[in-house]
N, C-alpha and C positions, 0 to 999 in steps of 0.2 A: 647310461648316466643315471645320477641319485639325484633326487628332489627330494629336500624337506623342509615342510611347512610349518613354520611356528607363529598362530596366532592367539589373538586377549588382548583384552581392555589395557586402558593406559595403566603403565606403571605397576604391569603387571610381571615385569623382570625378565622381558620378551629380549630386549638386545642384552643385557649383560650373558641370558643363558646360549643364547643364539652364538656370538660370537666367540663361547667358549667351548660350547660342541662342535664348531667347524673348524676351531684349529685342533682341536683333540681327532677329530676322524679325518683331516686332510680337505674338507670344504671351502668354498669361497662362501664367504660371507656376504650378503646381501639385507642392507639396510632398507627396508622398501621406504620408511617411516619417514626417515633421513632425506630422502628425496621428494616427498611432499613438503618437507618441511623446509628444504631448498626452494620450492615454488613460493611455497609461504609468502617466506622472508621474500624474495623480490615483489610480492604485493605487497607487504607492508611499506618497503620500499616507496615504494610507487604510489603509496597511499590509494591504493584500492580497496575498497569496500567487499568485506570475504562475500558478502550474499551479491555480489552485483554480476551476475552470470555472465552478462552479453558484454561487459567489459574484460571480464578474466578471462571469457572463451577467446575475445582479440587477440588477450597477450600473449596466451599457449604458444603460439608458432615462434614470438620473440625469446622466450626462453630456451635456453639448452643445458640441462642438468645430466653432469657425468659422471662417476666414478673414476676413483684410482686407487691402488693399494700403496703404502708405503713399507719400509725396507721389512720392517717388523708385521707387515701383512695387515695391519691396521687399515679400516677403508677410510679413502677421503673423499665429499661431495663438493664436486665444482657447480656453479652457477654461473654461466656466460663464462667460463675462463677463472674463476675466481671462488681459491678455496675460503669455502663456507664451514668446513666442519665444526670450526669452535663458535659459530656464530648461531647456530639454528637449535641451539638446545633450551632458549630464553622459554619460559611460557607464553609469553604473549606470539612468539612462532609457532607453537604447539597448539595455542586455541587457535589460529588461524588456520593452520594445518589441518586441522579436526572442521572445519567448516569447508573449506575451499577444495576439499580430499571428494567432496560429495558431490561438486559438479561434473559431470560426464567429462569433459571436454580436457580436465583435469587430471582424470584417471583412464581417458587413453592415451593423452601424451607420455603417458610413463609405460601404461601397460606392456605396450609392444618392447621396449627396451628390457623390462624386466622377466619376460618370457623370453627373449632372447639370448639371456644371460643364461638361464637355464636350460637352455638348449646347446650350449656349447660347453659345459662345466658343471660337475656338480656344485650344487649349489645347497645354503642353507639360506631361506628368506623367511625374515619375518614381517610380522604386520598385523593388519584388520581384516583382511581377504584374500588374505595367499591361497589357503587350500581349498573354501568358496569359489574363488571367483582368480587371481592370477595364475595359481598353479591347481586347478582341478585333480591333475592326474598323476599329485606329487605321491612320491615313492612312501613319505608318510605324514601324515598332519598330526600335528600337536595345539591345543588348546592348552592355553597356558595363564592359569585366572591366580585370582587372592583377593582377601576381603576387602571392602572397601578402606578400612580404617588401615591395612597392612601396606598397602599401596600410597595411602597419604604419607604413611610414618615414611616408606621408603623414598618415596619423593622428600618430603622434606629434610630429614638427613642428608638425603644427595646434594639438595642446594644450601643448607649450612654449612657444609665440608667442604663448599666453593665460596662460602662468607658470601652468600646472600643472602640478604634479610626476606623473610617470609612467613606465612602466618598458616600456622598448620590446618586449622577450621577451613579458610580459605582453599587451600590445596584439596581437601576431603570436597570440600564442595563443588571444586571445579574440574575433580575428576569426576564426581557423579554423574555430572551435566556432561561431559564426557560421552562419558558411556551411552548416556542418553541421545544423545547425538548420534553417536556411531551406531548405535542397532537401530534408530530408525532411520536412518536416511533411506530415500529412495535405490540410488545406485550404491551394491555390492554392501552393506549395512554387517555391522560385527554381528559372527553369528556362528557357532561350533558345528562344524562340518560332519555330517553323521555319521564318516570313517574315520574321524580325528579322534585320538588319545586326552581323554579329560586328565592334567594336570594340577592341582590346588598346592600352588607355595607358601599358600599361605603358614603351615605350621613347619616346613621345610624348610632347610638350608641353601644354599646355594649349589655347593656341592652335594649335595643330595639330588636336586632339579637336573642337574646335569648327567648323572651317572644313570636317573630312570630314563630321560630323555635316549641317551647313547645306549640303555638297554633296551629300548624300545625300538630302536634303527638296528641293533645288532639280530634280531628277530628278522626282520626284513631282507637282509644281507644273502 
């Protein structure tokens, strides 16, 4: 079996590239992001407070986030029974995501599911800690970064094109804190893994990310 790991900061074009090299090599795609962001949402839900550990560590057991693929191979995330996929891409799931991702208790209830996947399939997973810390002993890591300001433009484009209102300043700043976030946390923290492939999109294409990415796996092979 193939493991590949693609990790970076937010909004750094981690799922659009991801999901486009697993159907070009025949992988299963693996949103790792997607499924925090399923926990997310049912605290927001529930109106839970992201820093309140000893409550969110209760709820882990009441939660059950699954996957499935539809006809077109597209993944979907259930929560309890209940497709989430168009619901957990809002930003205020996404900051939530980015805080509640950091409790322990948080990031074993998924761990185990998501090394399992990649033990029965190749896989292609992305995220914050795939090849740190989910897949250590993936067949390749990829860091996958862009400037700060490249990342806002591409966030906000993304959410204009869905006619949401948003303020571009705003979004630059709330990935910074981001990022900020995610390399310091105590548990599994963003952080390029010393056998990972440095990527920069920032002055790159789409297809251009894609074809070093699949030339860097075809190496491997």
């Amino acid at each position: 079996m193939y493991s590949i790991a693609i990790d970076g900061p937010a909004g750094a074009g981690k799922s659009t590239i991801a999901k486009a090299v697993a159907k070009e090599i025949g992988f299963i795609y693996v949103d790792t992001g997607a499924m925090y962001r399923a926990l997310a949402l049912y605290f927001l839900r529930e109106g839970v407070d992201g820093h309140d550990r000893e409550r969110i560590a209760a709820a882990c057991p009441d939660i059950s986030v699954t996957i499935d693929y539809d006809e077109d191979g597209g993944q979907q995330i259930f929560l309890n029974g209940e497709n989430v996929t168009s619901l957990i891409r809002e930003e205020e799931v996404g900051k939530m995501a980015s805080t509640t991702s950091a409790i322990p208790e948080v990031r074993a209830a998924l761990l185990e599911l998501q090394r399992g996947m990649a033990r029965s399939a190749n896989v292609l997973m992305d995220g914050r800690d795939i090849g740190t810390n989910v897949l250590p002993d993936a067949s390749l890591k990829i860091y996958l970064t862009a400037s700060d300001d490249v990342r806002a433009k591409r966030r906000y484009d993304e959410l204009t094109a869905k006619g949401i209102a948003c303020d571009y300043d705003q979004i630059r700043e709330d990935i910074i804190a981001r990022d900020k976030q995610d390399m310091e946390r105590e548990i599994a923290p963003l952080r390029q893994a010393e056998d990972a492939v440095l990527v920069d999109s920032s002055e790159l294409s789409i297809e251009q990310v894609i074809d070093k990415v699949i030339a860097e796996f075809e190496k491997i092979k």
